[in-house]
Structure formats: C-alpha cells, structure tokens
N, C-alpha and C positions, 0 to 999 in steps of 0.2 A: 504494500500500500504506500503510494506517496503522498507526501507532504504538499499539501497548498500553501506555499511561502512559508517563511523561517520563525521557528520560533526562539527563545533566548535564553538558555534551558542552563543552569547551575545545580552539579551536585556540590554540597558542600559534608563532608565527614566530620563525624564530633570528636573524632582518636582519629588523630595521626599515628601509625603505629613506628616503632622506632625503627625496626627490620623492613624494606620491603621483598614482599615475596613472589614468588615467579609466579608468573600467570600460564596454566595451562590451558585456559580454553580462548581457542582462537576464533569462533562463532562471535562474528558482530555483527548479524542481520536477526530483528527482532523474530521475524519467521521464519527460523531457522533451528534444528534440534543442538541440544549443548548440554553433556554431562564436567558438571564442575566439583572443584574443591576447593577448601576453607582457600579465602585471601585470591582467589581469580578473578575477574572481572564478568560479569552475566551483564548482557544486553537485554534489555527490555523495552517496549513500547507503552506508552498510553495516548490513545486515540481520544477525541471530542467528535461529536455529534447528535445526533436527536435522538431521543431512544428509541424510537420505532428503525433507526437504523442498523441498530446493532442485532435485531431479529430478522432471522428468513421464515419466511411465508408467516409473520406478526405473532409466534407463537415459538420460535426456538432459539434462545440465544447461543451465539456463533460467536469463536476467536475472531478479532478484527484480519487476522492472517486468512483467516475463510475466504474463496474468494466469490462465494456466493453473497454474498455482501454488497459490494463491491463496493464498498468505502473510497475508493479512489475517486469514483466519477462522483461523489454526494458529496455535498457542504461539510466538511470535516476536517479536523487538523490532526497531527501527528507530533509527538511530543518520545525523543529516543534519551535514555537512560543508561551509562554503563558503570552503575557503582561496585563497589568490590565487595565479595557476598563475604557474609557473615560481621559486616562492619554496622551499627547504625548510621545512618544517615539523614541527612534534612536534604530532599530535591527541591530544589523551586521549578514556577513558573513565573519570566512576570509580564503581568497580564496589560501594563502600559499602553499598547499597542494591539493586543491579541484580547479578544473579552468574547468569556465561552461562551456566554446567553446565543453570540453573534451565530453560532456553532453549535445550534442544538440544546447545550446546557447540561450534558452529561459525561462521562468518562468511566473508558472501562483498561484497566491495562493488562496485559498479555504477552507472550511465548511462545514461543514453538509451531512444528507445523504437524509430524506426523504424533509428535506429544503436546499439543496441544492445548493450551492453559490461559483459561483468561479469568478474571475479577466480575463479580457483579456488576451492574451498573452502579454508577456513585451520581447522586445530583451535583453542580457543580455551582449554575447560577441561570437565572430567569433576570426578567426588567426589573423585577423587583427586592428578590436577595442573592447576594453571595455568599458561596460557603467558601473558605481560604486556608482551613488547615483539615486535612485528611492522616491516617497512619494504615501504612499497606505492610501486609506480610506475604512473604513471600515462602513458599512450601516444597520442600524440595525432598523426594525417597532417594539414598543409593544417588544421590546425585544430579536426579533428573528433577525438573520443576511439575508439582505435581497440582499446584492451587496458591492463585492469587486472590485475596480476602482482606476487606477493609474492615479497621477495628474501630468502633466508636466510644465514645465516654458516657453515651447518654446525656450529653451538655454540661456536663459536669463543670467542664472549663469556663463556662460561659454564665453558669449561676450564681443569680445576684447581680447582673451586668445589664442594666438595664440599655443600652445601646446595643444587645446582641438579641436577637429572634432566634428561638428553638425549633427548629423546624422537625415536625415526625418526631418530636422524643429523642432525637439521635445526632443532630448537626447541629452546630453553634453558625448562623447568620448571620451577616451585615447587611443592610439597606446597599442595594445597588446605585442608586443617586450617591451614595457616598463616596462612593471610588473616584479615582483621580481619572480622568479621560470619561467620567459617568456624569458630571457635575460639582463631584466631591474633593476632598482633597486625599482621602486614604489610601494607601499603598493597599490596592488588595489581589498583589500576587497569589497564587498557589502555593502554598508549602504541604510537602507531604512528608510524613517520618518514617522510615523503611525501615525492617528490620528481616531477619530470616529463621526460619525451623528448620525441623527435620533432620536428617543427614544429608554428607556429600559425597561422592563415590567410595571413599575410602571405609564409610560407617562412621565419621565424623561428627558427634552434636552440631548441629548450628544453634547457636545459644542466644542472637542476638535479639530476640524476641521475647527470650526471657528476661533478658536482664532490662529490655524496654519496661515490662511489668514489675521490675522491681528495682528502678533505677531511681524511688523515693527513697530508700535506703540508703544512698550513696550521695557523698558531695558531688559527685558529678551531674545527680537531678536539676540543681539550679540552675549552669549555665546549659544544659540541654532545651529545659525547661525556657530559658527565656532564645533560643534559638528559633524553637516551635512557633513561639507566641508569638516572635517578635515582627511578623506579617498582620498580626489582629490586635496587640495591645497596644497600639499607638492610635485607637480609632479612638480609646478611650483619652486621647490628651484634646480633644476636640470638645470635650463636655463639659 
C-alpha cells in the first residue's frame, strides 16, 4: 500500500541502551513476513482511513496489506515505524499539517502478509474530538508477530480534567477546534506508547509490556510519564 504524501513520523526510545546490538532481521516492508529477536528492528505500519475501509464486503476486517482492500486507490495515509523490539517507546505523529478526521478518523496498524496481523480499529479524530495519546502492544510466539492490541486506561489519565471528553469509557479527548491548524493553539500530534510480549525466536520473554504495567514502581515512571503526556498536558496551560 502507498502512501498519499509524507508524513513526519519520530520514534523516540525512553532507554538508550548502553551496548548496541546487531540486528538480524533485514524485513523493512510492513507487508512483508519477519521472524525476530530481542534488540532487532521490526517494521510496522499504521494506516488512516474511514472504517468502512478497513472491511471487505462491510463485514470482515482485513490486514491493510490485504489487497482486497485496496487502501491504495481510497482516501488514506500511511504512517511506517521501525522501532527496536522489546524496547519501550513513545512514536509520534505530528499532525500540523496531516489531521486524520481529513482521512477517515480511524487507525488500524499491522504486519505481515502470509502471517498476517493487524490491531482493531482505534478512533483517532472527527470535526469535533481528538484522541492524541494511544498505547499499542505488540505480540509476538517463537518470534513471529502474532496480535497487535490497543491498551486503554479507561480515562483514567484524563479524570478530573475538565478540558478533556471521555469518549466510550475508554479514550481521553480534546475539542478538535483546539488544535493548532483546527483554530486552536494545541499541539495535538499523535503519541503512541509501544511496548512488546510474548517471545522471540530464540524462546526469549519480551518483557516490555510488562514493565509498561509496572513502571509506577520505578523512578523511571515520571519522566516516561510526562513523555506520554506531554502531547495532551499542555492543553491544560490554556485554562
């Protein structure tokens, strides 16, 4: 699937690790099969467009690599990722210039072709809210990527904040007029938090998923913590 113009895409990693380690997997096309291990680099995709896109015959959701789809010739963007597995990560998007409502309003990201693996649909933004911090994990048996699955807080982040809308119980919200190129003045890039499960060829834990869930234990929660935020908590110096 191609990309309809550029978009402006930054991984940023929370550990620099001190060692770097050799990358065996040479797969850098999102639709394309890739068995990896700890510290390699995995390519991934995530696609934008309307959710009736991401279903064939309006009733079976398809990898955007499907090409019964055909995402290429439909109103869509394409958004490539190659962060280094079993690391957390913060990926932006920033939306300056690119605003997903423009594109449907949804996102689904995905792997592979004859293994196959894509993520629910995620809401992302309409005329009238945006969502701006999502956390994706990433699932991997033996190496191979087995399920991409968005984790929510239930709004947890967002309560008691009365400048943010609960959307569904599950997504923390901004006022679309708020963004900067919307009317607004807010930075309301995309940040998403990655992490990974599973094992990796070798029978390796991938552990960074866990320690996501338990990184309020550690000093290291607070600067992760405002890395996350720091695409949504600045909506709040406006009030």
């Amino acid at each position: 699937m191609a990309a309809k113009g550029a978009l402006w895409l930054m991984m940023l990693p929370l550990v620099v690790p001190v060692v770097i380690a050799t990358n065996t997997n040479n797969v850098y096309q999102p639709c394309a099969d890739a068995k990896i291990q700890r510290s390699d680099g995995f390519t991934f995709g995530i696609a934008f467009s309307s959710r009736e896109s991401f279903f064939f015959n309006q009733s079976l959701q398809l990898s955007p690599c499907d090409h019964r789809l055909s995402l290429s010739s439909s109103n869509s963007q394409l958004a490539l990722f190659r962060p280094k597995v079993d690391e957390i990560s913060l990926l932006t998007i920033n939306t300056s210039s690119f605003f997903p409502d423009s594109y449907g309003g949804y996102m689904v990201a995905f792997a592979g072709r004859k293994y196959a693996a894509r993520s629910p649909l995620a809401f992302v933004a309409n005329s009238t809210y945006t969502v701006t911090s999502f956390t994706l994990v990433l699932e991997f048996q033996k190496g191979r990527l087995q399920n991409l699955y968005w984790k929510r807080d239930g709004c947890s982040s967002c309560k008691g904040k009365s400048n943010f809308v609960c959307l569904n119980k599950q997504d923390c919200a901004i006022r679309t007029s708020s963004c900067k190129g919307r009317g607004g003045a807010v930075d309301c890039s995309l940040g998403i938090q990655l992490a990974f499960s599973g094992t990796d060829k070798h029978l390796s834990v991938l552990n960074s998923w866990y320690e996501v869930e338990n990184l309020r234990q550690y000093s290291l929660y607070g600067l992760y913590s405002n890395l996350r935020d720091s695409l949504t908590s600045q909506y709040n110096k406006f009030f």
